[in-house]
Backbone as CSV, one residue per row, in Angstrom:
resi,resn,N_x,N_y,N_z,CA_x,CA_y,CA_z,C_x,C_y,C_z
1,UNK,91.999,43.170,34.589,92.307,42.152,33.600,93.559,42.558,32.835
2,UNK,94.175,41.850,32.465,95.312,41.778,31.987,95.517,40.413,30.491
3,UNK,95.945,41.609,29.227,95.965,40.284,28.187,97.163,39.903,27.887
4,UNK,96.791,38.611,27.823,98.026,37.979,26.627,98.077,37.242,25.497
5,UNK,99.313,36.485,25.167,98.726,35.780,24.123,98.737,34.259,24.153
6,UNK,98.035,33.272,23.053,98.446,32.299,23.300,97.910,32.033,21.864
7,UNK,98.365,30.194,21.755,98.063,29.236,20.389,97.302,28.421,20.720
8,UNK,96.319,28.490,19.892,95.409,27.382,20.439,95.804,26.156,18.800
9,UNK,96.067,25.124,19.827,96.341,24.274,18.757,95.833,22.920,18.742
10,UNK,95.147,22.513,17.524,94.511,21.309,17.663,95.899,20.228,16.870
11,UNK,96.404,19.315,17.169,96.593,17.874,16.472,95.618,17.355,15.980
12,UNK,95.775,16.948,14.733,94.415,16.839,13.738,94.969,15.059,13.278
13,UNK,96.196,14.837,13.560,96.577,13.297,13.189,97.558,13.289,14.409
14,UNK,96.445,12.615,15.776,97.082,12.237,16.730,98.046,10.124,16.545
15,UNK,97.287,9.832,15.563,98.000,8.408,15.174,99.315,8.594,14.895
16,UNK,99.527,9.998,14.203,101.007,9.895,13.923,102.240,9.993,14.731
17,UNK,102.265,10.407,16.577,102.409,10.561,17.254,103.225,9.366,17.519
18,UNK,105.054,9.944,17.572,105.652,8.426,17.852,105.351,7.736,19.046
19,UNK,105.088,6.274,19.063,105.039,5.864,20.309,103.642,5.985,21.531
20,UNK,102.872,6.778,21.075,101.970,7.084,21.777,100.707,5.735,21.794
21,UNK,100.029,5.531,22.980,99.038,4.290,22.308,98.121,5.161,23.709
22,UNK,96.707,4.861,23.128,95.990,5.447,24.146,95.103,3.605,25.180
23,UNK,94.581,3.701,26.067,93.899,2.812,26.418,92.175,3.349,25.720
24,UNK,91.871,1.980,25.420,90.808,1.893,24.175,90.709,2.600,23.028
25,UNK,89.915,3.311,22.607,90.174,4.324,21.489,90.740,5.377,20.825
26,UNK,91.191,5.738,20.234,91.582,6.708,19.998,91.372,8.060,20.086
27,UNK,92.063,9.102,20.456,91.157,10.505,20.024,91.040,11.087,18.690
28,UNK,89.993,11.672,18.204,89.988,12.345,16.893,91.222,13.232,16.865
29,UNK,90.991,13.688,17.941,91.979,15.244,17.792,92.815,15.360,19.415
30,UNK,93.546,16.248,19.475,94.050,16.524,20.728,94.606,17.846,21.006
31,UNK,93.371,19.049,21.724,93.568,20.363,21.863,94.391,20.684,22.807
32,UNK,94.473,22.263,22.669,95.097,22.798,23.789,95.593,24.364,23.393
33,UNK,95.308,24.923,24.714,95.796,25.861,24.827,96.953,26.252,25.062
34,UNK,98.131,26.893,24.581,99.389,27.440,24.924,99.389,28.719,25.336
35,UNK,99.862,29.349,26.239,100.349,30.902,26.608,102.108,30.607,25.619
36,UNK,102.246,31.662,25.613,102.898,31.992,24.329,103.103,33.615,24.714
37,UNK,104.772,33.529,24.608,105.389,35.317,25.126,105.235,36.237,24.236
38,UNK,105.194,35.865,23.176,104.568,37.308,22.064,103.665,36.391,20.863
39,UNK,103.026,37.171,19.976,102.738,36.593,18.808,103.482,36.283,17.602
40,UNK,105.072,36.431,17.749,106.333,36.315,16.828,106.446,34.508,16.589
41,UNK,106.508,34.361,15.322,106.378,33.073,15.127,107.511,32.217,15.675
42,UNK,108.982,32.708,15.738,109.984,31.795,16.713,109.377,31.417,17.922
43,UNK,108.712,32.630,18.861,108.198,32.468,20.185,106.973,30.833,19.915
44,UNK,106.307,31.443,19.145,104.578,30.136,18.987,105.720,28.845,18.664
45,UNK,106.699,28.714,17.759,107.152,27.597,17.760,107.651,26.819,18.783
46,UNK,108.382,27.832,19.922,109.439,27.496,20.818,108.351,26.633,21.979
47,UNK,107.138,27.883,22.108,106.113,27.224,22.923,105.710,26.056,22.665
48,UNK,104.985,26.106,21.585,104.010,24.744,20.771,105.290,23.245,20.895
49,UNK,106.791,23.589,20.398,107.687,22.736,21.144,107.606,21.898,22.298
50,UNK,107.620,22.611,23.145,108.173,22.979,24.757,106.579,21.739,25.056
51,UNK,105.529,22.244,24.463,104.402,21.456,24.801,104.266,20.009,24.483
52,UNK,104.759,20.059,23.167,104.666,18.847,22.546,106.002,17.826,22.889
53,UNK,107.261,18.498,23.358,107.851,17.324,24.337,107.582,17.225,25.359
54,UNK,106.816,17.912,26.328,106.301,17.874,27.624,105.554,17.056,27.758
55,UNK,104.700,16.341,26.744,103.371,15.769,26.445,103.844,14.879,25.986
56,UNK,104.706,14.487,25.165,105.152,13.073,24.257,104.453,13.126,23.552
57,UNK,103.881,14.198,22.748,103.352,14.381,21.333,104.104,14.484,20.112
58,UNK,105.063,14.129,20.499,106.144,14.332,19.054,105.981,13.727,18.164
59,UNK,105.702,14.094,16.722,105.365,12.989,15.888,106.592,12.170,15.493
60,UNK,106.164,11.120,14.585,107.347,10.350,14.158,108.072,11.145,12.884
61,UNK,109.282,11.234,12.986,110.186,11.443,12.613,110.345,13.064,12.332
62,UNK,109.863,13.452,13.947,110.153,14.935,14.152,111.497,15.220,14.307
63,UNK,111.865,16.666,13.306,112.986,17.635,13.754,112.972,18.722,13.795
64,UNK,111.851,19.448,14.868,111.395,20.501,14.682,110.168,21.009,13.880
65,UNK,109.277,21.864,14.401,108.032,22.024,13.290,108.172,23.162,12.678
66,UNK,107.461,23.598,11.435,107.136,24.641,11.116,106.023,25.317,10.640
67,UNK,105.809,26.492,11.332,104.189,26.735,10.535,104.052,27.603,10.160
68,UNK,103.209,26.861,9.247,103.153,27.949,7.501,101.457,28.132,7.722
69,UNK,101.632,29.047,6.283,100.604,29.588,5.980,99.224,28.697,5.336
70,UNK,98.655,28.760,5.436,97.445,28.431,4.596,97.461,28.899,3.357
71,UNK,97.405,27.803,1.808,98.111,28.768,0.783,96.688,29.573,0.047
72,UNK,96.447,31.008,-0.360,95.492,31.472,-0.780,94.422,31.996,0.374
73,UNK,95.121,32.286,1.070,94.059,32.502,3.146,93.949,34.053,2.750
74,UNK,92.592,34.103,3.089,92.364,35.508,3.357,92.510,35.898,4.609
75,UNK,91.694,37.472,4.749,91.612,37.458,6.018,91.362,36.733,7.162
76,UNK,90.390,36.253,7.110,89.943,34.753,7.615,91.058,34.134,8.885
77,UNK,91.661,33.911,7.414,92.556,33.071,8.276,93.838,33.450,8.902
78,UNK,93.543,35.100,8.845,94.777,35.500,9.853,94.728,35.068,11.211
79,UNK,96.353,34.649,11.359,96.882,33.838,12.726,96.672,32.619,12.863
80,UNK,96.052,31.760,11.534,96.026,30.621,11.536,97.018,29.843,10.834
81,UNK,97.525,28.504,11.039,98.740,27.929,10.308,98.605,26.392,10.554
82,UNK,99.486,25.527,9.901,99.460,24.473,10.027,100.805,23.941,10.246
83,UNK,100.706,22.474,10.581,102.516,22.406,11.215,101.991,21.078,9.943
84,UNK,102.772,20.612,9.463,102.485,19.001,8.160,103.409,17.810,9.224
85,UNK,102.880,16.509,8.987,103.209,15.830,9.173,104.598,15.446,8.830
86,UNK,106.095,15.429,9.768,106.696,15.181,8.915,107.494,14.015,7.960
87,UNK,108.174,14.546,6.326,108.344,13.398,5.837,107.273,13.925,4.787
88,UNK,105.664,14.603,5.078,105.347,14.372,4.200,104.388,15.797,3.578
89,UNK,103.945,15.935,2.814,103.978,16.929,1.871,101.963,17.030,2.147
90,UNK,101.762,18.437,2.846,100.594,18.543,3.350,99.473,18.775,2.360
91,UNK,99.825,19.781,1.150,99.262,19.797,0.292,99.040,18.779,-0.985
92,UNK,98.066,18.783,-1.549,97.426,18.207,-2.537,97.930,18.801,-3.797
93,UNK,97.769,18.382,-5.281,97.835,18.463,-6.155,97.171,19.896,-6.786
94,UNK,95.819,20.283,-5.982,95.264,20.943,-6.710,95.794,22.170,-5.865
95,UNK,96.892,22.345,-4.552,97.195,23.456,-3.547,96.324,23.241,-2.835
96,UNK,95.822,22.666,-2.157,94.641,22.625,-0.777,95.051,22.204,-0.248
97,UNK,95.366,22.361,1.339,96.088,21.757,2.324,94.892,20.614,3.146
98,UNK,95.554,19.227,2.693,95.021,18.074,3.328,95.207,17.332,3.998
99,UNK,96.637,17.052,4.166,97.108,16.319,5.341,98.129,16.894,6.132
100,UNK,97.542,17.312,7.031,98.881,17.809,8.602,98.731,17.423,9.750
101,UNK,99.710,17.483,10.429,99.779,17.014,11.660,98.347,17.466,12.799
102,UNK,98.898,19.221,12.400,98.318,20.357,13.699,97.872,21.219,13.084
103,UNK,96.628,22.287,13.516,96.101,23.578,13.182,96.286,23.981,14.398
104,UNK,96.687,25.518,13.688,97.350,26.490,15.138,96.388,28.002,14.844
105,UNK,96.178,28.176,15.835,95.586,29.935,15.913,95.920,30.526,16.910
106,UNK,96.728,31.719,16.383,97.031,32.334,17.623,96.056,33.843,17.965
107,UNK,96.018,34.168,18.991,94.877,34.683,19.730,95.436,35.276,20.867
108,UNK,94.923,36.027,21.148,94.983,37.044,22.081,93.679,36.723,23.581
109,UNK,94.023,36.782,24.642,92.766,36.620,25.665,92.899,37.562,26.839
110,UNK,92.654,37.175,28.020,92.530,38.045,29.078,92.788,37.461,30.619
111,UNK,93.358,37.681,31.467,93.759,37.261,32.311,92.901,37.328,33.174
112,UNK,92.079,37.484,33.890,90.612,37.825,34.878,91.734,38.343,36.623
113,UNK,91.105,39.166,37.158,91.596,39.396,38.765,91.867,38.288,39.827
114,UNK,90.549,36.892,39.020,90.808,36.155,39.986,91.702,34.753,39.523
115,UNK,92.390,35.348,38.464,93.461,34.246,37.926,92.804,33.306,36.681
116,UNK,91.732,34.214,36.277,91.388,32.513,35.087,91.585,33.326,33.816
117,UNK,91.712,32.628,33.054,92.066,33.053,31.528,90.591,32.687,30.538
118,UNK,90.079,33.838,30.116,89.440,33.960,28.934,89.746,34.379,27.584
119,UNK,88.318,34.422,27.112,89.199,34.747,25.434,87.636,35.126,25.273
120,UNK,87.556,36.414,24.207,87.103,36.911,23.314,86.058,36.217,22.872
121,UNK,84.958,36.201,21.840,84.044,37.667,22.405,83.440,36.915,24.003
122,UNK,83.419,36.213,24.274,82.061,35.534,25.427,82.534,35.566,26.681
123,UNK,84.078,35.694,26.540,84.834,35.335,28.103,84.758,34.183,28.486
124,UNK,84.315,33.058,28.068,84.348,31.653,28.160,85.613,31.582,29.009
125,UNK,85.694,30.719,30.076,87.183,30.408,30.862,87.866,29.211,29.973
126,UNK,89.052,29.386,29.498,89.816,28.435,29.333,91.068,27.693,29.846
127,UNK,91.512,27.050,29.680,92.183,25.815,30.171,93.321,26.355,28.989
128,UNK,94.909,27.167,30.085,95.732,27.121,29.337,96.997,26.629,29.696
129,UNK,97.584,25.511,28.663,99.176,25.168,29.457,99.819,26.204,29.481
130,UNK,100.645,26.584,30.435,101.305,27.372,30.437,102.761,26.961,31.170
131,UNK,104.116,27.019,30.466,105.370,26.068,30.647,105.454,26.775,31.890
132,UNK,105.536,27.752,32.334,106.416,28.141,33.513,105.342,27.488,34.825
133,UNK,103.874,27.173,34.492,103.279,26.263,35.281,103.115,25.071,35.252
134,UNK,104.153,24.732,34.429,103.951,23.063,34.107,105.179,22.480,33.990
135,UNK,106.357,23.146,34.709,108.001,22.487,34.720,107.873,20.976,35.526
């Protein structure tokens, strides 16, 4: 086995998504796994990018994302971040972050001998995009 890393990132306001229309309903959310070349935040951006124009997930009136911190995060929430909708201002009045686009966690997993990718503690197999398999 062999590890690496990746972002697991949910879209938490897939409506905001320019242009996008689904047939019948909507999704709540829209996951996914990224492989991701280090845990350095240029790299998670460049990836989480690379995905979200690959996908036509771009929100409206994207120029690039950025992800920040959770404000007041403990341990907890190390490696977790949020990208805000942009245009608009994620936090609330009182500092609680309420409206964003995406929640991101980045994570570390394991490559298996016979090519599948798990993650920590259970080894559960996951489902990861990965750009250099998805040109």
């Amino acid at each position: 086995m062999k590890s690496f890393d990746y972002a697991s990132i949910s879209i938490i306001s897939p409506h905001k998504i320019d242009g996008y229309t689904w047939d019948g309903i909507a999704p709540e959310s829209i996951e996914a796994n990224i492989k991701v070349p280090s845990k350095l935040k240029e790299d998670v951006v460049a990836a989480i990018e690379n995905y979200l124009v690959r996908n036509r997930y771009l929100p409206k009136n994207y120029h690039g994302i950025t992800l920040r911190e959770f404000p007041n995060a403990g341990r907890e929430y190390n490696g977790s971040f949020y990208i805000e909708n942009p245009g608009e201002n994620a936090l609330d009045d009182t500092g609680h972050v309420k409206n964003y686009f995406a929640v991101v966690v980045i994570q570390t997993g394991v490559q298996n001998s016979d090519g599948y990718y798990s993650a920590h503690p259970f080894l559960d197999r996951l489902d990861i995009w990965d750009e250099s398999q998805n040109s």
